[in-house]
Backbone as a printed PyTorch tensor [residue, N CA C, xyz], in Angstrom:
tensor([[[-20.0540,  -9.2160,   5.9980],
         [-18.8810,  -9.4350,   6.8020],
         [-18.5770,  -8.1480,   7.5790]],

        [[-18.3150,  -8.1560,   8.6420],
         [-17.9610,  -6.6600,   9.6800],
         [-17.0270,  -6.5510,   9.6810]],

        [[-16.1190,  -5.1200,  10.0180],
         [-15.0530,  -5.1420,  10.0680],
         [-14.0890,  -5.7440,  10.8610]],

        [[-14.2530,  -6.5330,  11.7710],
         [-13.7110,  -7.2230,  12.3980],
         [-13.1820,  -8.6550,  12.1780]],

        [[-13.9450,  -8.8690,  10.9960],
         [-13.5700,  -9.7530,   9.9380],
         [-12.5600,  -9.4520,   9.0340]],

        [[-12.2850,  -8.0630,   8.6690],
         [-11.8660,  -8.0050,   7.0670],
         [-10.8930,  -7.6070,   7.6770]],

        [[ -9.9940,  -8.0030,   6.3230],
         [ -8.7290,  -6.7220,   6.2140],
         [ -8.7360,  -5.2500,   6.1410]],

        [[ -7.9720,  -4.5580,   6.7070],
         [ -7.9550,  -3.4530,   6.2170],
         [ -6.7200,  -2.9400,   5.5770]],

        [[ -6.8300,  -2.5260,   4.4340],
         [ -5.6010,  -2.7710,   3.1280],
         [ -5.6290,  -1.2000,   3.2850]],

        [[ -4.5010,  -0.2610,   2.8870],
         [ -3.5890,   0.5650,   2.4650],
         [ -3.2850,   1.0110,   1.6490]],

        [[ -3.4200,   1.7370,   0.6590],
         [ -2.8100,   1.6660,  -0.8700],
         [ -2.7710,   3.2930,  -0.7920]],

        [[ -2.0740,   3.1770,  -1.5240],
         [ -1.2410,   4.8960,  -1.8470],
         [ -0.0780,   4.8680,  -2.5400]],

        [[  0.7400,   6.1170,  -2.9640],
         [  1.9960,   6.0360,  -3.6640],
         [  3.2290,   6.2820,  -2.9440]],

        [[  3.9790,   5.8530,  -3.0830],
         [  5.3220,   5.9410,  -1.8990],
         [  5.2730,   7.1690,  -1.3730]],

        [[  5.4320,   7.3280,   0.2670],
         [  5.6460,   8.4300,   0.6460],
         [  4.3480,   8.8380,   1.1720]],

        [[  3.3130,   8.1580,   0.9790],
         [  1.7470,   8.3240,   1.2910],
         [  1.5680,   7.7600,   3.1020]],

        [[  2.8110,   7.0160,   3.8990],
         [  2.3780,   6.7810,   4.6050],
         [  1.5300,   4.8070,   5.4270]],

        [[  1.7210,   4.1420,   4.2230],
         [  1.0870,   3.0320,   4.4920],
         [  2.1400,   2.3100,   5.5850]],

        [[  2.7860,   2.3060,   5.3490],
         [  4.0540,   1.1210,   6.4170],
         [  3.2050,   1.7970,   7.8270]],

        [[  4.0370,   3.1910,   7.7830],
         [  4.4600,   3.8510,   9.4400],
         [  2.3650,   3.7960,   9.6490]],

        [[  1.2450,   4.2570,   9.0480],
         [  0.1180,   4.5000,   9.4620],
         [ -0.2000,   2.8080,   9.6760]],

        [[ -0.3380,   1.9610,   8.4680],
         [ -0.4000,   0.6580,   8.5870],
         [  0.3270,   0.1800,  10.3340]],

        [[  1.5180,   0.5150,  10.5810],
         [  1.7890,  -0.1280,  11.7170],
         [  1.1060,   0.4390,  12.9410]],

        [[  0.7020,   1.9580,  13.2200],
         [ -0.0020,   2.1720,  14.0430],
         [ -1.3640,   2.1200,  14.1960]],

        [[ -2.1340,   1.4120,  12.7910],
         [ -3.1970,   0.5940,  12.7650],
         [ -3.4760,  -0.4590,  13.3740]],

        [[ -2.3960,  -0.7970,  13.1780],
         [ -2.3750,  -2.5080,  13.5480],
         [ -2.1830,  -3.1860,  15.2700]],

        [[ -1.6420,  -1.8030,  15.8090],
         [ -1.1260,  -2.1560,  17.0700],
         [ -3.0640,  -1.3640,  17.4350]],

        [[ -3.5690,  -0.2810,  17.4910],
         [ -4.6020,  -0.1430,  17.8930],
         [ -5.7950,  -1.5820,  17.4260]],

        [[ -5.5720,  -1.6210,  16.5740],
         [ -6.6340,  -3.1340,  16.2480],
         [ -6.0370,  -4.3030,  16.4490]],

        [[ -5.0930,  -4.7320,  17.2090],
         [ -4.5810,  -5.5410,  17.8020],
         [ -4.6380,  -6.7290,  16.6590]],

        [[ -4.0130,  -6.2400,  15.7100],
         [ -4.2750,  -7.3730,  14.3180],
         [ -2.8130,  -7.0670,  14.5280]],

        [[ -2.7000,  -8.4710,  13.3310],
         [ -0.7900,  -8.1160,  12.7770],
         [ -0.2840,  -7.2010,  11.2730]],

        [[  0.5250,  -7.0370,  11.3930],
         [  0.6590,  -6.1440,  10.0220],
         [  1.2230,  -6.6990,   9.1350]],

        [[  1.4410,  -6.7700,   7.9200],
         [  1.9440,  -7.4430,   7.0840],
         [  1.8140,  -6.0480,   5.6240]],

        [[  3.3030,  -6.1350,   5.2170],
         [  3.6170,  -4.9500,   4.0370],
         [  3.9040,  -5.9240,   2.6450]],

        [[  3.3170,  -6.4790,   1.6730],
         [  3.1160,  -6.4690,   0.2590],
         [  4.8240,  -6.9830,   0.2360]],

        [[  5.7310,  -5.2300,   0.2640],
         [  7.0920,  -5.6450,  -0.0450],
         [  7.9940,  -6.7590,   0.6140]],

        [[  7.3570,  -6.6800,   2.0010],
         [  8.2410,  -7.7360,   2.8570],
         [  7.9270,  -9.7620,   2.7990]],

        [[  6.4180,  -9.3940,   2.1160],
         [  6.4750, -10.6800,   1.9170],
         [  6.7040, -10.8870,   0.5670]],

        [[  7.0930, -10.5770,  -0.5930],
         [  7.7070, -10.3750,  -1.7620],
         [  9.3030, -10.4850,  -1.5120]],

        [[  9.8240, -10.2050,  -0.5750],
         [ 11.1550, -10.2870,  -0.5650],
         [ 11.2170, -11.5990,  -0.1740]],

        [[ 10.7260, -12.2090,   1.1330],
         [  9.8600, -13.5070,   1.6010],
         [  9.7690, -14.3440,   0.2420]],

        [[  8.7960, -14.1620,  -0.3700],
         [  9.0210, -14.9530,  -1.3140],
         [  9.6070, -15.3580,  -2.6600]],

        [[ 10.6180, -14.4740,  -2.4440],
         [ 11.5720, -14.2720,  -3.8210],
         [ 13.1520, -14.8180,  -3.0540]],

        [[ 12.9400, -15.0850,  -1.2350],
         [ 14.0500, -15.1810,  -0.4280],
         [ 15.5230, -14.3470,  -1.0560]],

        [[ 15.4460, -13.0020,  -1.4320],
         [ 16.4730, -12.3810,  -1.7150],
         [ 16.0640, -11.2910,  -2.0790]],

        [[ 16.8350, -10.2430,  -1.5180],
         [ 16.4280,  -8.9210,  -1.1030],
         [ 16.0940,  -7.7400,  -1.8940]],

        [[ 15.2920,  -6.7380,  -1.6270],
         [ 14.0120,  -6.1900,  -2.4240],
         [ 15.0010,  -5.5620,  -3.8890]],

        [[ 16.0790,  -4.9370,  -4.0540],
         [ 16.8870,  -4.8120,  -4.4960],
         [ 17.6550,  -5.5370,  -5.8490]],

        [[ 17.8680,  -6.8450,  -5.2980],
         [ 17.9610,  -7.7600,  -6.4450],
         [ 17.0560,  -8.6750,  -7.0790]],

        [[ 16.0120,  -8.5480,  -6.6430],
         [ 14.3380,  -8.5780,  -7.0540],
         [ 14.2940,  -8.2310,  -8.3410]],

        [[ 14.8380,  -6.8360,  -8.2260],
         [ 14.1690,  -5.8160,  -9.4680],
         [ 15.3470,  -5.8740, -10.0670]],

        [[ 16.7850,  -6.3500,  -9.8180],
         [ 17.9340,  -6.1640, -10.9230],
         [ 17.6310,  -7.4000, -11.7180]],

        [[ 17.7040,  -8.6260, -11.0870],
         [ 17.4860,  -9.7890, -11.5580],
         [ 16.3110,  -9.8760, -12.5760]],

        [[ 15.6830,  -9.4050, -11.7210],
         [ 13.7690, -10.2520, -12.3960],
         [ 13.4150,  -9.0540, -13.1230]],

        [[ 13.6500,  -7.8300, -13.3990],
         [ 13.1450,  -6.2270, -13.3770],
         [ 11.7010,  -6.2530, -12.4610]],

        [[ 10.8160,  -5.0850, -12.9050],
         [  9.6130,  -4.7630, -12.8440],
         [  8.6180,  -6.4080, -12.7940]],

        [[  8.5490,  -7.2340, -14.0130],
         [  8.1720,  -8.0010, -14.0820],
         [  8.1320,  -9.1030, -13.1720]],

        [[  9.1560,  -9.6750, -12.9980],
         [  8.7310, -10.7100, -11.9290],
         [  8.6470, -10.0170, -10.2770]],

        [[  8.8170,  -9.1580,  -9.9030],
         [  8.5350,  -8.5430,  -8.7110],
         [  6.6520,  -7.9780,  -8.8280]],

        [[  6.4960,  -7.5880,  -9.7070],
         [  5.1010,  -7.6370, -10.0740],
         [  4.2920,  -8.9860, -10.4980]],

        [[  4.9190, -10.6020, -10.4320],
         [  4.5760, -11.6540, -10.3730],
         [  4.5850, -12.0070,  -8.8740]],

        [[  5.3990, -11.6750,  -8.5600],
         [  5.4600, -12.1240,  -6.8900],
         [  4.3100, -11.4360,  -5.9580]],

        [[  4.8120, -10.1240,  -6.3450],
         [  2.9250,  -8.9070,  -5.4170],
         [  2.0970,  -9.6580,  -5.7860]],

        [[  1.7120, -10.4980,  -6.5620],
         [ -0.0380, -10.7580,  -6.9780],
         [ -0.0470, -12.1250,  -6.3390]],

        [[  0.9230, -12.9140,  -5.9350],
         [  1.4280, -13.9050,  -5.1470],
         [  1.2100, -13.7640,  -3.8770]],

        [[  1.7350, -12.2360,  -3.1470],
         [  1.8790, -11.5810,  -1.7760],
         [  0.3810, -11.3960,  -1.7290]],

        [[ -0.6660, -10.9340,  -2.4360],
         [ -1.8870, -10.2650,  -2.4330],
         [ -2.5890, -11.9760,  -1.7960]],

        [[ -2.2890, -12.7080,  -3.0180],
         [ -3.2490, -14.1420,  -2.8040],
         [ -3.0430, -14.3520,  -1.3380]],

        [[ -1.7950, -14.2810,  -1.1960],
         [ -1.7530, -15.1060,   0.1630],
         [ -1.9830, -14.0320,   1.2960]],

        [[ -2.0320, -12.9380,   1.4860],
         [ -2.5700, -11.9620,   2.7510],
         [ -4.1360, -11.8670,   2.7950]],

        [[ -5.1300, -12.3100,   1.1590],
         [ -6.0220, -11.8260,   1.4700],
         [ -6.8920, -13.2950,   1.7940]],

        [[ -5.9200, -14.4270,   1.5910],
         [ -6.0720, -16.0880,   2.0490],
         [ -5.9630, -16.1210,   3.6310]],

        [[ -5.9170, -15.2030,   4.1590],
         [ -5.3790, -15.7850,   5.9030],
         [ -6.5510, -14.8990,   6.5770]],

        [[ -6.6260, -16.4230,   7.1610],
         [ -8.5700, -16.4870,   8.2440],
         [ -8.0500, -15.3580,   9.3030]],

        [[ -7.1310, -15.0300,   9.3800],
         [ -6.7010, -13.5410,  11.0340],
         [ -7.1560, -12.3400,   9.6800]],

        [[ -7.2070, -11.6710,  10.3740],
         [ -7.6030, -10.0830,   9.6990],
         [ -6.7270,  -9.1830,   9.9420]],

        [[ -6.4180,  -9.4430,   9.0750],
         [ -4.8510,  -8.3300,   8.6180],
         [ -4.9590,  -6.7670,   8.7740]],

        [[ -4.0540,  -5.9730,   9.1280],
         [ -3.6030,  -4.5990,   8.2870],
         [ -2.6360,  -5.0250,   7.2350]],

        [[ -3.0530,  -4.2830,   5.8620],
         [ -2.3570,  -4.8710,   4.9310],
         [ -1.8000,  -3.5540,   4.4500]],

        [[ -0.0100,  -2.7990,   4.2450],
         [  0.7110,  -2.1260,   3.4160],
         [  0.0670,  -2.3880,   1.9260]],

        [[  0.1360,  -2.2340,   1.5820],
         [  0.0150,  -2.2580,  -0.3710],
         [  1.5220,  -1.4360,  -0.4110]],

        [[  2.3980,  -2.0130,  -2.0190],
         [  3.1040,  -1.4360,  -2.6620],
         [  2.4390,  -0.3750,  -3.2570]],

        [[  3.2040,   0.6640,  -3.8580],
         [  2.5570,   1.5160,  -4.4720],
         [  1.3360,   0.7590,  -6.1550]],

        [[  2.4550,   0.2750,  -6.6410],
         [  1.8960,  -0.1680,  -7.9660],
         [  0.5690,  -1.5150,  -7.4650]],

        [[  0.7180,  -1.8670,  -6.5150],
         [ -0.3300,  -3.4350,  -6.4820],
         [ -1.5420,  -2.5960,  -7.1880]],

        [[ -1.6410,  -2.1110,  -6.7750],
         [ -3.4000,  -2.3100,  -7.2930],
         [ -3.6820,  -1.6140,  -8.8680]],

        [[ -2.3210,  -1.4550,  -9.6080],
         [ -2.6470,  -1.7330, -10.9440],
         [ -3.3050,  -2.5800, -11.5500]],

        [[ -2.8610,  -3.8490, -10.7930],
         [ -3.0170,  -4.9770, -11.5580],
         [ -4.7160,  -4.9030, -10.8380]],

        [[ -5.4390,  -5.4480, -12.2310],
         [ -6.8300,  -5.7340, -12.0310],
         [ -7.1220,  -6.4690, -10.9220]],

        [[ -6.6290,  -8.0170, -11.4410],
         [ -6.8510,  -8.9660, -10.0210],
         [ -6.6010,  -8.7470,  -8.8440]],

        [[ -5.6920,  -7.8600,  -8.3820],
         [ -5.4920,  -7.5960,  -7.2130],
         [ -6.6460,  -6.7230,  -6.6680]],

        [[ -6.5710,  -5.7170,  -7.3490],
         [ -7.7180,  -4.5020,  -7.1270],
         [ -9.2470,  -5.3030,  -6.7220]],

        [[ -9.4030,  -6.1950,  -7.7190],
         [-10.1140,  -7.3620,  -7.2160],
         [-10.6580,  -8.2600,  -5.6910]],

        [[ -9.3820,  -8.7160,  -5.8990],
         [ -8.8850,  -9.6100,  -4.4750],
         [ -8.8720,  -9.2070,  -3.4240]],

        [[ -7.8930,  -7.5310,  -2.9700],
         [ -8.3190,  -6.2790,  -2.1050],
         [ -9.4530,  -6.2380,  -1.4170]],

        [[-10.4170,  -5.7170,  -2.5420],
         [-11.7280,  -5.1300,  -2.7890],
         [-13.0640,  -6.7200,  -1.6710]],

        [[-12.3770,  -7.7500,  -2.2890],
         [-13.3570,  -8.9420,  -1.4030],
         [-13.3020,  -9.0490,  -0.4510]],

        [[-11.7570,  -8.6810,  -0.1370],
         [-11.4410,  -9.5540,   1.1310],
         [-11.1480,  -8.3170,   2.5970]],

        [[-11.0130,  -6.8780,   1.6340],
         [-11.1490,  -5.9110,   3.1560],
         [-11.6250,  -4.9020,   2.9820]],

        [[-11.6870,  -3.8680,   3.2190],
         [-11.4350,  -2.2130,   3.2230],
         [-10.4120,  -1.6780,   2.7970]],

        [[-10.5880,  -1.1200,   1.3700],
         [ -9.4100,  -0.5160,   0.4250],
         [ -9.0000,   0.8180,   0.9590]],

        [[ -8.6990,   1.5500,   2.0060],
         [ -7.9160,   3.0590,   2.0710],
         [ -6.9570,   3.5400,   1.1130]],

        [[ -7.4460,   4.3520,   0.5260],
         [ -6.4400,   5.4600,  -0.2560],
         [ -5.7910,   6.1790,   0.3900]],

        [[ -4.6060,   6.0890,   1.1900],
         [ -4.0230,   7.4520,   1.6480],
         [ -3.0140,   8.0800,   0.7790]],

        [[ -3.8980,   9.2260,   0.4360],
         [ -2.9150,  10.7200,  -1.0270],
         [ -2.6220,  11.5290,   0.0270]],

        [[ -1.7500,  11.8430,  -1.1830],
         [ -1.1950,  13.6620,  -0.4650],
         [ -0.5790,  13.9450,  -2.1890]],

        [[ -0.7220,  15.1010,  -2.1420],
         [  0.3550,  15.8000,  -3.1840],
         [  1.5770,  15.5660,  -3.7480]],

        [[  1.7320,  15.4180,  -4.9260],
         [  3.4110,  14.6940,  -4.8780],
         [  4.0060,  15.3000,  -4.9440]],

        [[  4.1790,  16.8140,  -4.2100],
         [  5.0260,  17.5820,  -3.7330],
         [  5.5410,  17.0760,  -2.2790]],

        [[  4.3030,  16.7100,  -1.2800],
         [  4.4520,  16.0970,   0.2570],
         [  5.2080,  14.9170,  -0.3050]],

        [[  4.8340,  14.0990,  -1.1980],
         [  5.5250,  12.7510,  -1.5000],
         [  6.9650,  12.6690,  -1.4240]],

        [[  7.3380,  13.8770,  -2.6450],
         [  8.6350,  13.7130,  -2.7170],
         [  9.5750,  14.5360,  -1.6550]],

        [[  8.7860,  15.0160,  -0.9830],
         [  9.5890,  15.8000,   0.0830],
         [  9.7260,  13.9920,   1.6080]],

        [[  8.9160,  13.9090,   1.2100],
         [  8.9280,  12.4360,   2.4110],
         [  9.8340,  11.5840,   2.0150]],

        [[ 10.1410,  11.1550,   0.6360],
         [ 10.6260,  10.2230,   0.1670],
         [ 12.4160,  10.5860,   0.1320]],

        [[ 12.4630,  11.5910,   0.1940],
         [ 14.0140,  11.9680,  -0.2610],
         [ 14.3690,  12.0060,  -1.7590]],

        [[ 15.3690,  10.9690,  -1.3380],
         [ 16.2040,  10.6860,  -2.9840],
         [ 15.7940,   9.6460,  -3.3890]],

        [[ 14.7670,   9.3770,  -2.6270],
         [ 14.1030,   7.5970,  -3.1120],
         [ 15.5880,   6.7970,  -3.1550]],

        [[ 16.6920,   6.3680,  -2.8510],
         [ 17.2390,   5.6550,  -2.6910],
         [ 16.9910,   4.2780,  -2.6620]],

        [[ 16.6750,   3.9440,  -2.2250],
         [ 15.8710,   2.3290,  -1.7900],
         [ 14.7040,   1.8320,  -2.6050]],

        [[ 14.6000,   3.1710,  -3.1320],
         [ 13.2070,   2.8350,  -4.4030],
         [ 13.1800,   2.8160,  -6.0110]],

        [[ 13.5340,   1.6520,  -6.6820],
         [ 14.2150,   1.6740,  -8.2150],
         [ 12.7680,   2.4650,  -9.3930]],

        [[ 11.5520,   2.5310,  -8.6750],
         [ 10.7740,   3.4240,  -9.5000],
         [ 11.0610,   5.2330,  -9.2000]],

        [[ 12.0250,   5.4480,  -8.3200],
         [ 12.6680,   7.0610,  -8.1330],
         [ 13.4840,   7.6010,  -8.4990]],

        [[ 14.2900,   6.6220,  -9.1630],
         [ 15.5420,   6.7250,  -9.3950],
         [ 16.1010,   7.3560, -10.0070]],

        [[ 17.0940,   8.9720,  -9.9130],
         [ 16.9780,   9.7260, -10.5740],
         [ 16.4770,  11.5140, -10.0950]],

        [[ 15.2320,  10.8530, -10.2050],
         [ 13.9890,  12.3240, -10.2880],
         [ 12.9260,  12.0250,  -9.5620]],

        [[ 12.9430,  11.8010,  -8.2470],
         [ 12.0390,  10.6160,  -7.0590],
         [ 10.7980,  12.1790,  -7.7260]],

        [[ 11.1820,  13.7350,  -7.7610],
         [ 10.0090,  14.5670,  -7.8210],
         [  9.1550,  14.1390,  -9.1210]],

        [[ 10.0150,  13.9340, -10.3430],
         [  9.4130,  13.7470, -11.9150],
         [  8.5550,  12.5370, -11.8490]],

        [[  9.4430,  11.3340, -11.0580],
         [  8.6920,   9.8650, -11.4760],
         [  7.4380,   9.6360, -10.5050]],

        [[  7.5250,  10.4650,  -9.0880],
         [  5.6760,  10.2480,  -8.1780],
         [  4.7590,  11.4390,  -9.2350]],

        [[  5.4740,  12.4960, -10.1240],
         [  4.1510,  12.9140, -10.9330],
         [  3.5860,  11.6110, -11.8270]],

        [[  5.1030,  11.1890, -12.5370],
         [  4.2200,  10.6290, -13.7830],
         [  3.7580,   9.5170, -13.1020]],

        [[  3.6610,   8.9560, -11.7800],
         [  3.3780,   7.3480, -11.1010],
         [  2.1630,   7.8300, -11.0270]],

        [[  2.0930,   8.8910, -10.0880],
         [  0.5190,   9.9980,  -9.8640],
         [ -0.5550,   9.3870, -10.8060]],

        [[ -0.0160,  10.1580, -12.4260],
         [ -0.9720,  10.1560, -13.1760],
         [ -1.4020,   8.7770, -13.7420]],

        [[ -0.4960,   8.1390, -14.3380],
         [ -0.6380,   6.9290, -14.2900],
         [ -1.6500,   5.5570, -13.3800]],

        [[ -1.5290,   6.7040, -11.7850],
         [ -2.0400,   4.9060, -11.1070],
         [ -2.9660,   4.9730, -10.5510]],

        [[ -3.8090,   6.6240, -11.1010],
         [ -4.9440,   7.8040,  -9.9190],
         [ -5.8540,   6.5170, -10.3410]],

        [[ -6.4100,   5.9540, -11.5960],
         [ -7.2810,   5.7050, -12.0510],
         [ -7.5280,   4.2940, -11.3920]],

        [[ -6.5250,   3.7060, -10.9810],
         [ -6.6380,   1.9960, -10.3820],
         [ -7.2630,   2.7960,  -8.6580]],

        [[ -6.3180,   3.7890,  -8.3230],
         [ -6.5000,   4.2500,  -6.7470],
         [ -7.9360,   4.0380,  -6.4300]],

        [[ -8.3430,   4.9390,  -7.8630],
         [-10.1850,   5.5100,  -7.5910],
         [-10.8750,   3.7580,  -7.4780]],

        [[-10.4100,   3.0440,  -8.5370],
         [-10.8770,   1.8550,  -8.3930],
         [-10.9960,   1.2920,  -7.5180]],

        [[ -9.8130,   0.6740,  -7.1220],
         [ -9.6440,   0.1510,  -5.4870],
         [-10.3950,   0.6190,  -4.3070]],

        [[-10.7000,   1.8870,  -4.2240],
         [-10.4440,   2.5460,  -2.8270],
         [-12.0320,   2.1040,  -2.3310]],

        [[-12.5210,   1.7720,  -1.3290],
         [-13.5050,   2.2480,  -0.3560],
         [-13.8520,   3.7950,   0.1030]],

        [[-12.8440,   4.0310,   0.3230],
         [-12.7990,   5.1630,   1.1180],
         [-11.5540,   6.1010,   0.7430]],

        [[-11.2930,   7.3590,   0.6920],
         [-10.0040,   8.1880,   0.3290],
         [ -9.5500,   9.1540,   2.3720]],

        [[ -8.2600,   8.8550,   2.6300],
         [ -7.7520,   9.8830,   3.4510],
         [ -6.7230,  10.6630,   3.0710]],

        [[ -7.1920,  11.7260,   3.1520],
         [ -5.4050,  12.8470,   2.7460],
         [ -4.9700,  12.8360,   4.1740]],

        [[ -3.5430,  12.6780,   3.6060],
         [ -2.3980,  12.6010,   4.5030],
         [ -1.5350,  13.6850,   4.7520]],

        [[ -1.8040,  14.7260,   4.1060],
         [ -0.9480,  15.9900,   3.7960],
         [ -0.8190,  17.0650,   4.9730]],

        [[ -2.4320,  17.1370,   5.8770],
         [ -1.7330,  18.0120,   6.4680],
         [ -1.8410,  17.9130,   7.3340]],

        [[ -1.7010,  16.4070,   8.1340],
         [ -2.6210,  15.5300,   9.4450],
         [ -1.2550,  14.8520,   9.9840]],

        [[ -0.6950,  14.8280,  11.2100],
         [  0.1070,  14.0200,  11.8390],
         [ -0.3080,  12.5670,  12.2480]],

        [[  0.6930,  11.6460,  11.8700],
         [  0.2070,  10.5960,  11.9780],
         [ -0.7090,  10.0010,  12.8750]],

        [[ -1.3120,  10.4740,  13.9590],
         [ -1.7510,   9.6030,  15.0260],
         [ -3.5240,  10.3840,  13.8890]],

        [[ -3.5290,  11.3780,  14.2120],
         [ -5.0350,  11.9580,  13.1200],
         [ -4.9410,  10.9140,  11.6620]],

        [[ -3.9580,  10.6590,  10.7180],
         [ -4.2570,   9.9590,   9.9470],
         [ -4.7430,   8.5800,  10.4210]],

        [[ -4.2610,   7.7090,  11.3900],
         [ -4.6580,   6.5320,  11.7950],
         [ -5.7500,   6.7720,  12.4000]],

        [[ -6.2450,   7.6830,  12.9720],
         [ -7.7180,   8.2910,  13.7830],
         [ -8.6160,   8.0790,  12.7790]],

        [[ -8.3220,   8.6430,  11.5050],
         [ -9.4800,   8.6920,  10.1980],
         [ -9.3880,   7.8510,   9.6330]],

        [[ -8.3980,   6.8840,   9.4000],
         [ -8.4150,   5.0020,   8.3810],
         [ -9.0370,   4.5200,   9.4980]],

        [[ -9.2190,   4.2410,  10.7780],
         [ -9.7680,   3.2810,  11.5540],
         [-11.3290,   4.2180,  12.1730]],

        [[-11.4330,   5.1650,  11.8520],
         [-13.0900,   5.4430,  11.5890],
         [-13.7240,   5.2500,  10.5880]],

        [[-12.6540,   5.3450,   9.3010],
         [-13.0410,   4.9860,   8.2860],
         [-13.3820,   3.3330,   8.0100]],

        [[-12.6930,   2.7630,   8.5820],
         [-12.6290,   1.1000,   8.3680],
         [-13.8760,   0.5030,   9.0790]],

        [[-14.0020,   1.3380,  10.1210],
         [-15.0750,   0.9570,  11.1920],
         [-16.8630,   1.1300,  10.4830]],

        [[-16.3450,   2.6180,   9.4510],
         [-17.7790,   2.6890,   9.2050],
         [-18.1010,   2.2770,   7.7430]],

        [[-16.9860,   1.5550,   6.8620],
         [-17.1040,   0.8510,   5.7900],
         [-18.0400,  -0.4650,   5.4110]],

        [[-18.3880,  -1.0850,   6.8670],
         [-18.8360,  -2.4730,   6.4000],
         [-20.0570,  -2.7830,   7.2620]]])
């Protein structure tokens, strides 16, 4: 399958960049974009917020593997966001892995938490947005390595160079 076929999926840890690089992917490859969280809110029809009060961790992590089926089900060829956590889950890492080009975009979770703020908007930050991207770090390196095709650091590259290197990268993946 060529890349012009596949998806090209995103994955990293908050603050890595997938939305804002994902969207200026998507407008150069004249694909549509689609972010994990937004169709999770989509399909939970109530907002990302009471997702996780209501349902916790758990059913918002039932719904991503829901969001995964159905982005990596659609005959157009996506740019696909990943949440930070999707590609814990095996099957997804899986599903990813068939259906596009996995990008890792890291940076340091020093850059992380300086991007992220107070994580406000993010119930895995909550608190200590610096303490919880270490321990997310260590925790999710091992699915990253799994998933990935390919790795881009994001740390010391302005966005238009990071989207320069995922879409050379995507180009010379398949």
């Amino acid at each position: 399958m060529s890349a012009s076929e596949r998806h090209l999926v995103l994955v990293g840890l908050m603050g890595a960049g997938k939305t804002t690089v994902g969207r200026r992917c998507a407008k150069r490859l004249g694909r549509p974009f689609v972010d994990t969280d937004d169709v999770v809110v989509a399909l939970a029809a109530m907002p990302f917020d009471e997702i996780w009060r209501d349902g916790g961790e758990a059913r918002f992590r039932e719904l991503e593997q829901q969001a995964v089926v159905d982005m990596c089900a659609s005959p157009e060829p996506l740019v696909i966001a990943c949440g930070g956590g999707t590609v814990v889950d095996a099957d997804n890492r899986r599903r990813l892995r068939a259906a596009g080009v996995v990008v890792w975009l890291r940076a340091p979770t020093a850059v992380l938490a300086q991007r992220v703020g107070t994580g406000a908007r993010r119930p895995l930050l909550a608190g200590d947005p610096a303490g919880a991207l270490e321990r997310l770090a260590a925790a999710r390196e091992d699915a990253y390595v799994a998933s990935a095709d390919v790795v881009v650091d994001t740390d010391e590259r302005g966005l238009d160079e990071v989207a320069d290197a995922v879409i050379g990268a995507f180009g010379r993946s398949t």
